[in-house]
VOGU-3710 file (C-alpha; in Angstrom, 3 decimals, decimal comma):
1> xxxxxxxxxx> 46,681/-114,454/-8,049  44,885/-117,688/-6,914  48,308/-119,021/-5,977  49,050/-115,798/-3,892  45,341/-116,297/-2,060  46,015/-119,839/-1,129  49,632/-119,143/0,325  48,145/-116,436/2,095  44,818/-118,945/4,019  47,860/-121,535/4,438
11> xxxxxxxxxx> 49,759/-118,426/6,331  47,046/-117,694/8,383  45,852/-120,931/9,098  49,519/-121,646/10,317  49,663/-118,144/12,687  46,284/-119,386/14,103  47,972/-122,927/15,360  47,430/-123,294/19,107  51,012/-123,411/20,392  50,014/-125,721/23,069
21> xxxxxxxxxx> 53,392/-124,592/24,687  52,955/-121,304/24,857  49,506/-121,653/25,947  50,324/-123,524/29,320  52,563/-120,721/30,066  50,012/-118,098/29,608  47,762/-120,080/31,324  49,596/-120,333/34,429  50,985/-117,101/34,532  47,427/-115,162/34,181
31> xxxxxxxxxx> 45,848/-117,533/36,976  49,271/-116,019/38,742  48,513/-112,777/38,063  44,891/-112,853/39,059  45,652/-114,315/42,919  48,007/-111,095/42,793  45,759/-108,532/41,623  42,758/-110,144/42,932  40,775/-109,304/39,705  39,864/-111,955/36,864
41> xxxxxxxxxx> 40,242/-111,443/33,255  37,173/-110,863/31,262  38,513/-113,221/29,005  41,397/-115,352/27,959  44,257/-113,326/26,251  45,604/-115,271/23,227  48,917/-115,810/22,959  51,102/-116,632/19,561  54,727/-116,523/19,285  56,340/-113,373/17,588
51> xxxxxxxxxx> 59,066/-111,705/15,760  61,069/-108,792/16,769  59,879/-106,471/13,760  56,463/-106,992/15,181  57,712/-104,595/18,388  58,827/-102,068/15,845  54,955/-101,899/14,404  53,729/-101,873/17,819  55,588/-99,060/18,852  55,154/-97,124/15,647
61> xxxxxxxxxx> 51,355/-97,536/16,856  51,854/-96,300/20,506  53,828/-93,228/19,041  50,624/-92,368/16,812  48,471/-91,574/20,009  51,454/-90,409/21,761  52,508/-87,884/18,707  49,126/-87,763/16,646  48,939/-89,978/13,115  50,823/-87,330/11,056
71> xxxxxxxxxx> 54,533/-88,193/12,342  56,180/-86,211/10,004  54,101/-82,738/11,082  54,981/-84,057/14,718  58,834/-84,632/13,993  58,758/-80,694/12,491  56,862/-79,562/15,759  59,525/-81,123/18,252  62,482/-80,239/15,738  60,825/-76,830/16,326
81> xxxxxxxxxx> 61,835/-77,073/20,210  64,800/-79,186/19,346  63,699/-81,922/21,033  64,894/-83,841/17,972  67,526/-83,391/15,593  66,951/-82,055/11,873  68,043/-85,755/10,784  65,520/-87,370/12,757  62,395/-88,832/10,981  60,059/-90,301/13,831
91> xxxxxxxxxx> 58,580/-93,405/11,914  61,738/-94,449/11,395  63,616/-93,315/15,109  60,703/-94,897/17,081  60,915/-98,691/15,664  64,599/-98,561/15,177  65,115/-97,288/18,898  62,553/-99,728/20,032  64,155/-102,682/18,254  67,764/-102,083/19,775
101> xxxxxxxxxx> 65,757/-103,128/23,142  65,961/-106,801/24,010  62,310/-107,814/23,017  61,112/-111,056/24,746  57,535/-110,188/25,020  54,834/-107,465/24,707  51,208/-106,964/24,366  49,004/-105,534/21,006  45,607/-105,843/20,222  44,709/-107,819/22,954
111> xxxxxxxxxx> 47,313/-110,702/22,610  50,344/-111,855/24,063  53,269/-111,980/21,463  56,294/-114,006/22,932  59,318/-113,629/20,869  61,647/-115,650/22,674  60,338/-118,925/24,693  62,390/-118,467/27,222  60,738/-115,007/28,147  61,244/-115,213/32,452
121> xxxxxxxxxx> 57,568/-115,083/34,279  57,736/-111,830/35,729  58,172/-110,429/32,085  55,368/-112,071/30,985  53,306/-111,480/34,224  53,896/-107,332/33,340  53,082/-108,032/29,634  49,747/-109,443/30,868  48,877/-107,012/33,513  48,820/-104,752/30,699
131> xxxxxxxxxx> 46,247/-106,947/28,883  44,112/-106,868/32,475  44,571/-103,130/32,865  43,134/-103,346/29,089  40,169/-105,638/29,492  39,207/-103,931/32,886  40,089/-100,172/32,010  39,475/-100,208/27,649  42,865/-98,450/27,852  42,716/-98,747/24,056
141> xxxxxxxxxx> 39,745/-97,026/23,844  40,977/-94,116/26,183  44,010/-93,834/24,684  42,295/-92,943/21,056  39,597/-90,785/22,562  42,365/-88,268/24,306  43,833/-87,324/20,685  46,931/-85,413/20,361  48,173/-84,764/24,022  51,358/-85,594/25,302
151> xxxxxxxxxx> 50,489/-85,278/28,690  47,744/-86,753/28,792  48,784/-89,552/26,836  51,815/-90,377/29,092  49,562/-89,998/31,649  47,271/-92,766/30,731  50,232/-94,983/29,813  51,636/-94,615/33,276  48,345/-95,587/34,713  48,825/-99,015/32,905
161> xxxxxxxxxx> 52,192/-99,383/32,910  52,175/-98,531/36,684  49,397/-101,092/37,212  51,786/-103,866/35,753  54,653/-102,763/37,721  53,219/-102,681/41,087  52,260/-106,822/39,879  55,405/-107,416/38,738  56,847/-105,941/42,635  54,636/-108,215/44,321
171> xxxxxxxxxx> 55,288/-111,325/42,535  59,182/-110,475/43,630  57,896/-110,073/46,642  55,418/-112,955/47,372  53,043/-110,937/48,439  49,052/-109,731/47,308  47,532/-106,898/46,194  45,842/-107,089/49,715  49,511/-107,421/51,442  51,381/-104,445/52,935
181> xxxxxxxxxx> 54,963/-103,916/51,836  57,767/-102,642/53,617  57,227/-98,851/55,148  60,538/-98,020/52,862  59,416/-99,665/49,673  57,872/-96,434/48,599  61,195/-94,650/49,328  63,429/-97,087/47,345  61,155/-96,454/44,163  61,030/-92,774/44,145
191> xxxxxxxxxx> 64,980/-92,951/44,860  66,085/-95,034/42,479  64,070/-93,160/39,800  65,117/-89,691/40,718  69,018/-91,361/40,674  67,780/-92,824/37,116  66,524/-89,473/35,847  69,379/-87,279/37,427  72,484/-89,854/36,596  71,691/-92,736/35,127
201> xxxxxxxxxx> 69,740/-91,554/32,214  72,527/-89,447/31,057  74,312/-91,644/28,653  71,272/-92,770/27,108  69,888/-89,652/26,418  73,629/-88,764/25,047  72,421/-91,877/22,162  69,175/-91,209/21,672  66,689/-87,934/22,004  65,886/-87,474/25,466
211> xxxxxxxxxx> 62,484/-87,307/24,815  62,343/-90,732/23,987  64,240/-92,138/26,961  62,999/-90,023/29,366  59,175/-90,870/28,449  59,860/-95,006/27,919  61,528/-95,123/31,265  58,431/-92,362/32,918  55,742/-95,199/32,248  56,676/-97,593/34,350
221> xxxxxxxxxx> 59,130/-96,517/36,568  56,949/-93,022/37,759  53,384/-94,977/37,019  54,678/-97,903/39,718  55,427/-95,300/42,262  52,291/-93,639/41,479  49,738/-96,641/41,391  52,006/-98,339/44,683  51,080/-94,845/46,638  47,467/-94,734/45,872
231> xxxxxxxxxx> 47,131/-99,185/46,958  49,586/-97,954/50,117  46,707/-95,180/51,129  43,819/-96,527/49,650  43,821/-99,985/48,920  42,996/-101,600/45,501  39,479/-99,413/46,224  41,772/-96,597/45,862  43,400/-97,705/42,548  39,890/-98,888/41,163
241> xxxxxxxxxx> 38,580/-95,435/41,418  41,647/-93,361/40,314  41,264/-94,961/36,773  37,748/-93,193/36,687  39,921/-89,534/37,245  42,507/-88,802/34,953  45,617/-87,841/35,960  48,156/-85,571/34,806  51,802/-86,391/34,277  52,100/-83,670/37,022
251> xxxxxxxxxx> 50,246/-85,645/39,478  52,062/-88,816/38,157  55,088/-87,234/39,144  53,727/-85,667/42,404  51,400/-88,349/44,007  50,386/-85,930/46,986  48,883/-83,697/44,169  46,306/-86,251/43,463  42,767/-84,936/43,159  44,461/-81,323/44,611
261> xxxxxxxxxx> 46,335/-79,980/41,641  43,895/-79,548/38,680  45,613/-78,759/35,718  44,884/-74,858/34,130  42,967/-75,257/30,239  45,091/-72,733/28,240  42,918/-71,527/25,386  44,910/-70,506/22,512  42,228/-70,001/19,743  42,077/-66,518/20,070
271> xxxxxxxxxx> 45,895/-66,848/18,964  45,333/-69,657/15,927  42,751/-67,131/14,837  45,306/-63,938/14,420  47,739/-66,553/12,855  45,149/-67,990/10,357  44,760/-64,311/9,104  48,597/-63,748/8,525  48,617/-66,696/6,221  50,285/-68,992/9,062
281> xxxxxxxxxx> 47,969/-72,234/8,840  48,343/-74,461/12,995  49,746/-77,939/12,143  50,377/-78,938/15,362  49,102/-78,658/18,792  49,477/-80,533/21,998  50,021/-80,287/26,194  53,139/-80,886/26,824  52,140/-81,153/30,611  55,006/-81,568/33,681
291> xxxxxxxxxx> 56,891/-84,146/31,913  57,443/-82,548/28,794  58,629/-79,360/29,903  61,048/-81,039/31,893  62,261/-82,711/29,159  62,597/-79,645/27,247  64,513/-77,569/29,993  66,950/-81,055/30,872  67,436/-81,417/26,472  69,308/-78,360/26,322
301> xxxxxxxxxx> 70,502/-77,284/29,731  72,475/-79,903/30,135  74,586/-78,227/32,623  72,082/-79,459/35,423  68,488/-81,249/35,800  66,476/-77,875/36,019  63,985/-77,831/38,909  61,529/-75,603/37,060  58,778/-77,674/36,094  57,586/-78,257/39,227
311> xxxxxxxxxx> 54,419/-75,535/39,779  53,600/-76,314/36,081  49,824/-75,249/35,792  48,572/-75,601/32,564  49,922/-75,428/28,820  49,223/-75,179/25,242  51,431/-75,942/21,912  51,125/-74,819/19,108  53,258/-75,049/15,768  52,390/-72,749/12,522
321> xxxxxxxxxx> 53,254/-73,271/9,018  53,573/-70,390/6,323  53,216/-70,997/2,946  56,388/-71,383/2,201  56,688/-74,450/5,041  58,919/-72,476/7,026  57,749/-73,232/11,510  56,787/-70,574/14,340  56,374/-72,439/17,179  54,182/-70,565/20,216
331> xxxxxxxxxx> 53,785/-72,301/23,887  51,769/-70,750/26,113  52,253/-72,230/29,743  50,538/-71,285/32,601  52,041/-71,509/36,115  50,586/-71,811/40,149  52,388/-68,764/41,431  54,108/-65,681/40,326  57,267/-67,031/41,342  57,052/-70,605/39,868
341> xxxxxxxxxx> 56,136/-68,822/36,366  59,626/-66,518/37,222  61,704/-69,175/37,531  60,359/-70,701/34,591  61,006/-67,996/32,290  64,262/-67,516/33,476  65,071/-71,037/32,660  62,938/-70,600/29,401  65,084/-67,529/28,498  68,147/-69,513/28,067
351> xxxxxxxxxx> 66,798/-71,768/26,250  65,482/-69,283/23,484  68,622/-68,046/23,528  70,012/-71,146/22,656  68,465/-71,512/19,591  69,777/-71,386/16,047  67,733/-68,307/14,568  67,508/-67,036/10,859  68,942/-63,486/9,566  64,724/-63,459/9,069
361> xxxxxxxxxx> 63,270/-65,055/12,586  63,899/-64,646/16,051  62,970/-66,737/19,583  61,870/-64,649/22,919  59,779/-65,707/26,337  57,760/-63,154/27,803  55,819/-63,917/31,024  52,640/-62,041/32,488  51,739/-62,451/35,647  51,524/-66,323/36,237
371> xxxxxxxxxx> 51,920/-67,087/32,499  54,943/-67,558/30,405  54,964/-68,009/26,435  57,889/-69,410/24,226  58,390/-68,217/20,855  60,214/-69,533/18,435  60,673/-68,418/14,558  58,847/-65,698/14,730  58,832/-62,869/12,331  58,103/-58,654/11,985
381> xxxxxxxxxx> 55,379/-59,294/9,639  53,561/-60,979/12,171  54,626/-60,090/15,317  52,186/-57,941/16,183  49,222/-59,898/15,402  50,326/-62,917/17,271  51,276/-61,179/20,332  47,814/-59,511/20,400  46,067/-63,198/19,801  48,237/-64,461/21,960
391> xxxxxxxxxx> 47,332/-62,131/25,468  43,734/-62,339/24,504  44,128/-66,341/25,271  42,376/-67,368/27,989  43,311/-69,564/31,559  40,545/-71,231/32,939  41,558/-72,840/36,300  38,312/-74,008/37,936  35,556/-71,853/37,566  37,973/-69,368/37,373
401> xxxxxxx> 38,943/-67,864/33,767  41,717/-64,919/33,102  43,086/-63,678/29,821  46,380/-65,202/29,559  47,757/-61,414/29,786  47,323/-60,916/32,930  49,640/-58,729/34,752
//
């Protein structure tokens, strides 16, 4: 045991070396960075030198505020939907997937971890943008006080991810935060992502779940175009203040929406409650937000990129267990017009109709009004229960507040 101890302090005492290297590097690439965000770190990021497995932990981390710490209840919730496979177990998928990447650098925990040396400067200027956004923002902290929300979590990650971009684009450009870029710099963005997310994208997601590509790629390909809009209207003022109001992956998606679009609160407890008394205990629940639906509608109708997530509103998630194990999966979205939440539903329809269904079970969408609900697995026995709970939800949208059934 003593042995084991000592090994261990000569470990650490190793991994604590300066890497006088690695150091200059950081050194001059932060004092980069700083002339071309015009902001100072609070302090100096350290910086060590890394292995590969280390990016597999890292994103197993990110995943946890992304999914919620119970992966496995999380993997059941989006098998639910079919966003994943049956085979798929997510702390295994997310670090495997991540670690087929070409890692040269990334940021955790406040440090710079270089895995290769020969990691080019504009990698490592993004990687520490990130740390800046961190130190200036407590990212972190935000990140862990949002809890289980998809939407909100991408949301947040685009904020950063955007932040490091829109660096990363001026140091290719030689310009300053406080520089003006080309009037069709904007316009080259949002085209090349919609090309990425309409073409591109398609033989990746044919690999892996499109979930996963679809929301790696959104974080720093939508966040740049986001963050580059608000410094192109507003200035760095602009970007300053918009960390203060958080954004949904709707407005992410839609920079005009900004500060105009407030996303609808879909209250669903009314529905957990009739649930709870049919023996069907909530395991899961999340906003799936803008993003996620239309990752759900482009996962299975793969015939074309479905334009109905646009005029998302609002939206609630929920996944039931019985006692047997066996998933009923209810999402409750809410929409900005009648005719946004018809076209939903009618995209929604095919997708329930898609799905693999039990001599037992069976999937329908219904839509009220403005709001639309998904349901998957459900059963006679309590049918009627959860389609009482579930009209006497509520839609808040402002000061404004409807039952979800709402003609």
């Amino acid at each position: 045991m003593a042995r084991a101890i000592l090994l261990a302090l000569l470990l650490l005492q190793e991994q604590a070396k300066p890497d006088p290297e690695l150091e200059a590097k950081r050194t001059k690439i932060a004092a980069t960075l700083e002339a071309i965000r015009g902001a100072k770190f609070d302090k100096t990021v350290p910086v060590r030198a890394g292995e590969r497995k280390e990016y597999g932990t890292n994103a197993l981390e990110n995943a946890k505020l992304l999914y919620g710490d119970d992966l496995a209840v999380a993997g059941r919730a989006l098998k639910s939907l079919g966003l994943i496979s049956g085979r798929i177990r997510l702390d295994l998928a997310i670090p495997t997937l991540a670690l087929a990447a070409k890692v040269q650098a990334f940021y955790r925990n406040g440090e710079l971890v270089i895995v290769d040396r020969e990691s080019p400067d504009d990698e490592l200027l993004y990687k520490l943008a990130l740390g800046l956004a961190d130190q200036r923002f407590k990212v972190r902290e935000g990140a862990a006080k949002l809890g289980t929300n998809f939407d909100a979590q991408m949301a947040w990650a685009a904020m950063q991810h955007g932040e490091a971009d829109m660096c990363k684009q001026l140091m290719w450009a030689g310009k300053k935060t406080s520089d003006k870029m080309p009037d069709e710099h904007l316009k080259k963005l949002a085209a090349g992502a919609d090309k990425w997310e309409r073409e591109d994208s398609k033989w990746a997601s044919a690999v892996a779940p499109r979930i996963f590509i679809r929301a790696g790629d959104f974080i720093w390909r939508r966040g740049g175009i986001y963050i580059e809009t608000i410094r192109q209207q507003d200035g760095m003022e602009g970007v300053d203040k918009a960390w203060a109001a958080m954004p949904t992956t709707e407005q992410i998606l839609h920079p005009e929406k900004r500060g105009k679009d407030l996303p609808a609160i879909v209250d669903t407890r009314t529905l957990e409650d009739a649930m709870a008394a049919g023996k069907w205990k909530r395991v899961y629940k999340t906003t799936l937000g803008e993003l996620g639906t239309a990752i759900l509608l482009e996962t299975h109708l793969k015939d074309e990129i479905e334009k109905a997530s646009p005029g998302w509103g609002g939206d609630t998630l929920c996944t039931f267990e019985d006692e047997a194990g066996k998933p009923l999966t209810v999402w409750a979205t809410s929409w900005d017009s009648a005719d946004d939440a018809a076209e939903f539903h009618a995209a929604i329809q095919r997708v329930s109709n898609a799905f693999a269904t039990e001599k037992t079970t069976f999937n329908y969408a219904l839509r009220r009004g403005t709001n639309v609900a998904l349901v998957i697995g459900s059963t006679k026995a309590i049918e009627d229960a959860l389609l009482d709970g579930l009209w006497k939800c509520t839609v808040k949208r402002g000061d404004k507040e409807e039952k979800f059934g709402k003609e």
